[in-house]
N, C-alpha and C positions, 0 to 999 in steps of 0.2 A: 504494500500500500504506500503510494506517494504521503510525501507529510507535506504540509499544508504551509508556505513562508509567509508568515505573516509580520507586519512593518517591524515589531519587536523582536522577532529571531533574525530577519533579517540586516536589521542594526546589529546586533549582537556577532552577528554573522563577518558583518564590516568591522568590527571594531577588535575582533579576535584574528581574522586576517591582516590587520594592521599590526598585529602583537608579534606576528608570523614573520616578517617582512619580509624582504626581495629576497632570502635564499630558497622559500616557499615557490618561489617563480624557475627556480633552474629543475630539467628533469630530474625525474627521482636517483635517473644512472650518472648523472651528473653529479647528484651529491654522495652517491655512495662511491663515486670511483674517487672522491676527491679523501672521504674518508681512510679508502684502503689505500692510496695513495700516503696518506700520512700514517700511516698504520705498518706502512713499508718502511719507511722511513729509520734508519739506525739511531741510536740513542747514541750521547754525546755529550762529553762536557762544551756548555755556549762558553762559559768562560770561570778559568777557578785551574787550581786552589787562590786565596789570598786569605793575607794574613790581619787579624783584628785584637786587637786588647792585650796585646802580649805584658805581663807581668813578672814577676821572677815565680811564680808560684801556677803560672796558666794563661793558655793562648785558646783564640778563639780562629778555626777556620772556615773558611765559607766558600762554595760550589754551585753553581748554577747549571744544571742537566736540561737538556733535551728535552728526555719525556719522564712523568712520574718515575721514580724509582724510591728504592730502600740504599741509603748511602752511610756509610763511615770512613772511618778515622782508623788505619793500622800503624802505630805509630813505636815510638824504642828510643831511650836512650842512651843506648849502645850500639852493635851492630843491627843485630836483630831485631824487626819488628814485631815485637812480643806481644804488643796490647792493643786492645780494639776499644776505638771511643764510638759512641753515636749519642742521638738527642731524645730528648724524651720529655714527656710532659702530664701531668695525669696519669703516669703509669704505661703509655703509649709509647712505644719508640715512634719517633717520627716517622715515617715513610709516605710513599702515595704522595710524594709532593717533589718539587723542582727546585728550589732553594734551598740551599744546605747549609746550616750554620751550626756547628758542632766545636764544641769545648772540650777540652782537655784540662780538667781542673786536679792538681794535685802532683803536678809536674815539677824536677829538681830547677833550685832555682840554680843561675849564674855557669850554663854548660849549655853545649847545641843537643840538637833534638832532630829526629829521624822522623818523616812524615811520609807517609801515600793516600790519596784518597780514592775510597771504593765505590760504586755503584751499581747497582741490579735492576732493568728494569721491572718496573710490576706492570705488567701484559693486561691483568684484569683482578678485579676483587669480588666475589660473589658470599657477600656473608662474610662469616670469618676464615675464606679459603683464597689464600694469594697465587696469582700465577705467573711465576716469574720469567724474565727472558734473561739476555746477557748480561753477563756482569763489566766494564768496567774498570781497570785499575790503572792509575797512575803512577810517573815514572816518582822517586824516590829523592825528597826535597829535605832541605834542614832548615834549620833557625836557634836563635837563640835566645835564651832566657836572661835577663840583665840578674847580676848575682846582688841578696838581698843586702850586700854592706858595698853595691856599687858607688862610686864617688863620682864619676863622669856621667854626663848624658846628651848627646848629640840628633839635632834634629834638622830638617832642612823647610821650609815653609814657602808654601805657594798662597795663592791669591786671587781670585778674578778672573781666571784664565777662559771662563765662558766657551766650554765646550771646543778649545783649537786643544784637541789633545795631542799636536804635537808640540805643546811646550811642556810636556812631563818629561820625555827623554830628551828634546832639545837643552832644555836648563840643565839635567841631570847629567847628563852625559857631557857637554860644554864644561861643568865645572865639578870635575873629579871624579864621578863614579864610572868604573869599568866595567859592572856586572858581574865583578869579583870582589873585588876592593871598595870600599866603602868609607865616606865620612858620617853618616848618622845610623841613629837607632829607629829613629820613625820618620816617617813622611807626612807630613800635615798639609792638609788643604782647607785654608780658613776661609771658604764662603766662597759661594756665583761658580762652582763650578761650571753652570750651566745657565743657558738663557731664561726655558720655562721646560721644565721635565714633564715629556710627555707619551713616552711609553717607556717599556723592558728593556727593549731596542736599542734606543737614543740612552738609555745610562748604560746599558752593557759598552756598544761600540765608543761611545767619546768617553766613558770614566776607567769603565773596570778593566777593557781589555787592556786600554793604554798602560795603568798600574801592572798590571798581572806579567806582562810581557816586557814590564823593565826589571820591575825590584817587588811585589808585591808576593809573590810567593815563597818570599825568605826572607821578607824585611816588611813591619806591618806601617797601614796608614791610616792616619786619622784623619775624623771629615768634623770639618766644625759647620752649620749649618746658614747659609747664606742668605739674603732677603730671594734670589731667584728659584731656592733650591724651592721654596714654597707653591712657586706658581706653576701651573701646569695639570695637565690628568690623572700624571703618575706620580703628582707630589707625594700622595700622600702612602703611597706603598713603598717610598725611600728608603725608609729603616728597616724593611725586612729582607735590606740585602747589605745593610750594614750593621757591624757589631756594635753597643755604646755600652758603657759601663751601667748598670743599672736600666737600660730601655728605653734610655732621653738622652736629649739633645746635650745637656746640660749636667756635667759633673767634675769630679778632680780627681788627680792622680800625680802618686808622687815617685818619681826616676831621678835617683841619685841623692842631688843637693837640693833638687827641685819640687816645688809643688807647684805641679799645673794646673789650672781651673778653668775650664771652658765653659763658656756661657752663648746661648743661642740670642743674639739682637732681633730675631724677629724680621718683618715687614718695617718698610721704612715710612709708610704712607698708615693716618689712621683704618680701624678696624670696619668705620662704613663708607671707606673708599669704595666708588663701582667698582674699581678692577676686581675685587676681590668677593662680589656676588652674595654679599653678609655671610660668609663662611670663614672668617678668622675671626680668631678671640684673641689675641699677640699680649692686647694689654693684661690681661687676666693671665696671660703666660707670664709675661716676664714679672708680675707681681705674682707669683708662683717663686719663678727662680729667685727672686728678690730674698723671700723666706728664706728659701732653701741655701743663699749664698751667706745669709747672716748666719748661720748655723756653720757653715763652711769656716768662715774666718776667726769661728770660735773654737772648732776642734783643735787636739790633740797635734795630727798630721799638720795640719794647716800652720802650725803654732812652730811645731820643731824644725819647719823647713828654712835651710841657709837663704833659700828665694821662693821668689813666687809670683812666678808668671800666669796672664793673664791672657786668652785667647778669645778674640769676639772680632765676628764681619764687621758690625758697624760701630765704630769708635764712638763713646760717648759723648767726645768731645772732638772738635775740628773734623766733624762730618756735616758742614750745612744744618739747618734749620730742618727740616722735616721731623715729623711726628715720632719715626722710630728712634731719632739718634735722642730727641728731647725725653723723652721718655725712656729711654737707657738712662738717661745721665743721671734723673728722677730716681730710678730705680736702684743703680749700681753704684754710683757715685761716689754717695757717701759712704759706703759700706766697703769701695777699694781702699779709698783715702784714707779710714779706718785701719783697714787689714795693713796701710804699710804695702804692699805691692810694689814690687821691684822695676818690671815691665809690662806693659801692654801692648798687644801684636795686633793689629786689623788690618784690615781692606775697604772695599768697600766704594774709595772717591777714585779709582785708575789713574791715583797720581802719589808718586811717594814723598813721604814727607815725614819731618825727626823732630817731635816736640817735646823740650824739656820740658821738666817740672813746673808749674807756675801756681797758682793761686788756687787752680783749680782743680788739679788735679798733682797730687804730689808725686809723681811715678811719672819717667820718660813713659813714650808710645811713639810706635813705631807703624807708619801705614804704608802698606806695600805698592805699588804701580799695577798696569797692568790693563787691559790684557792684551791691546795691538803688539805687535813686532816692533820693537826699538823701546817702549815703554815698560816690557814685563821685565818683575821683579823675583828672585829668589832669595831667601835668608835662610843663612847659616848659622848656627845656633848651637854654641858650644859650653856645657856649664862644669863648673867641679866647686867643690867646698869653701873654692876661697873666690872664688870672680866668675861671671859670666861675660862671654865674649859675643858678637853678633856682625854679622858681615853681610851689608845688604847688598848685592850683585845687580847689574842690568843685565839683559840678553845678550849683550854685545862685549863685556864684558867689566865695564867700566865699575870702581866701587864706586857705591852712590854713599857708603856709610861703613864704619869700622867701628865698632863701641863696645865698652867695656865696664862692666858692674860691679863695684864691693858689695858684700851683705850688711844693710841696712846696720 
């Protein structure tokens, strides 16, 4: 028996075929060849290992796969790779997923370390029965753990470089690193990596591959978060393919003589700006971090460090009049000038610049260039228990800056 369309099923009828959209329009063998097509398809690391949160006591590594699989960690401190890390969560080992981010907590501190990463794909899940395909193994990397009565700590710091990701290896390789040889422990990228992040895609090929295939698989980097990293599609999936200490933007950590303290500046422009489609809360953040920093400059660690460097995109100070830098300065301000702070690192204005201590800020700061060719900047960043040193570089090679810190 015919059913009868009537205006309301056939509303319903428009309004469910709109839900369906144009792949409902290609044959059926069209979509099933496109399916078994990708179904053919080998699995693969897109880009990985790299290295995150390395401590003297635990590293974090991270992998990005092709297709679902079940992934680990075979890892030794010795010859042999003896031990097997994976992730887990709820009592879940991770699997059935593409991003890999796995910890090795409980690792000797101050000695290299032996790493491969492993993968299997999972073909299919029916219930609690997995069906697996090939597995996967990488070739056999190391790194090192900084030892827990280190005195040295060396780091190199980028800036603004908006997606020209051949100023990773360009800088790095211009000024000392051979891919053997090395002058730092981390690679820091303080803000704008990017224009507007807007897929998987665009951060794997302009951030991670560039890292991975210099120095990221045996030397870890830190990402401090930029007013641009915010904008975009895939802002907001950032962090699940980066390590942070705690799961924010926003924390401290102490290597050597140092205690470092990174804090996120947020958007530069207020929260009911159009660009931003009333979807940020920035001031409710960084009066967030605001707490969380007074608390910082009261601990222990914060307290016993020789220094104490400060890493933020948008300087609180001699960053222009806009909403985010006034509202930093509100926020953070008084609470550095308090803590005593040795240095403050930013970006932000693509033009470098060395401001001492003044009225308002009692701590140099230092703002990087960047990110045309002839403008970009690198910093060098050498500390030990009685001075830090700092070497700001142009592309070209000119020093723009050579400076040097007693403890407070």
């Amino acid at each position: 028996m015919n059913k009868k369309i009537t205006k309301s099923s056939r509303r319903a009828f428009l309004e469910n075929f709109s839900k369906i959209g144009a792949l409902s329009l290609l044959p059926t063998g069209a979509v099933l060849a496109r399916d078994e097509e990708k179904a053919l398809e080998a699995n693969s690391v897109i880009v990985g290992p790299y290295l995150q949160n390395i401590s003297p006591t635990e590293a974090t590594i991270m992998w990005v796969t092709h297709k679902n699989s079940f992934s680990w960690v075979e890892y030794g401190d010795r010859m042999n790779l003896n031990r097997k890390f994976f992730s887990y969560q709820n009592g879940l080992i991770q699997a059935n997923n593409r991003v890999n981010k796995i910890t090795l907590p409980g690792i000797k501190s101050g000695q290299s370390h032996r790493y491969r990463i492993v993968s299997t794909e999972i073909v299919a899940v029916n219930g609690s029965q997995y069906k697996f395909g090939e597995t996967m193994t990488s070739p056999i990397y190391s790194f090192d753990t900084p030892s827990e009565t280190a005195e040295e700590f060396k780091m190199v710091i980028f800036n603004d470089h908006h997606e020209r990701s051949q100023t990773i290896p360009q800088l790095l390789y211009r000024f000392g690193y051979t891919g053997n040889e090395k002058d730092f422990d981390l690679v820091v990228f303080n803000g704008d990596v990017f224009d507007d992040l807007e897929s998987e895609e665009q951060l794997i090929n302009q951030f991670l591959i560039p890292c991975v295939n210099v120095f990221a698989k045996e030397t870890p980097f830190l990402f401090v978060q930029g007013n641009h990293e915010v904008r975009g599609a895939f802002s907001r999936h950032l962090p699940d393919y980066l390590g942070f200490t705690n799961n924010q933007y926003y924390y401290a950590f102490t290597r050597g003589s140092v205690r470092v303290v990174v804090l996120d500046s947020g958007e530069d422009k207020t929260d009911d700006n159009w660009e931003y489609g009333g979807l940020v809360a920035f001031d409710q953040y960084r009066e967030k971090q605001r707490e969380w920093l007074r608390r910082e400059i009261a601990s222990p660690d914060f307290k016993a460090a020789a220094f104490r460097v400060v890493l933020i995109h948008i300087s609180p100070w001699h960053s222009g009049d806009w909403h985010g830098t006034l509202h930093c300065r509100e926020m953070f301000g008084p609470l550095l000038n308090e803590g005593k702070i040795d240095l403050q690192v930013s970006g932000h204005t693509h033009r470098f610049a060395y401001h001492q201590p003044d009225k308002d800020h009692n701590f140099p700061i230092i703002i990087g260039g960047g990110p045309i060719e002839g403008n970009r900047t690198i910093m060098k960043f050498h500390a030990t228990p009685s001075n830090i040193k700092v070497k700001v570089l142009k592309d070209d090679g000119e020093v723009l800056g050579d400076y040097s810190y007693n403890p407070k």
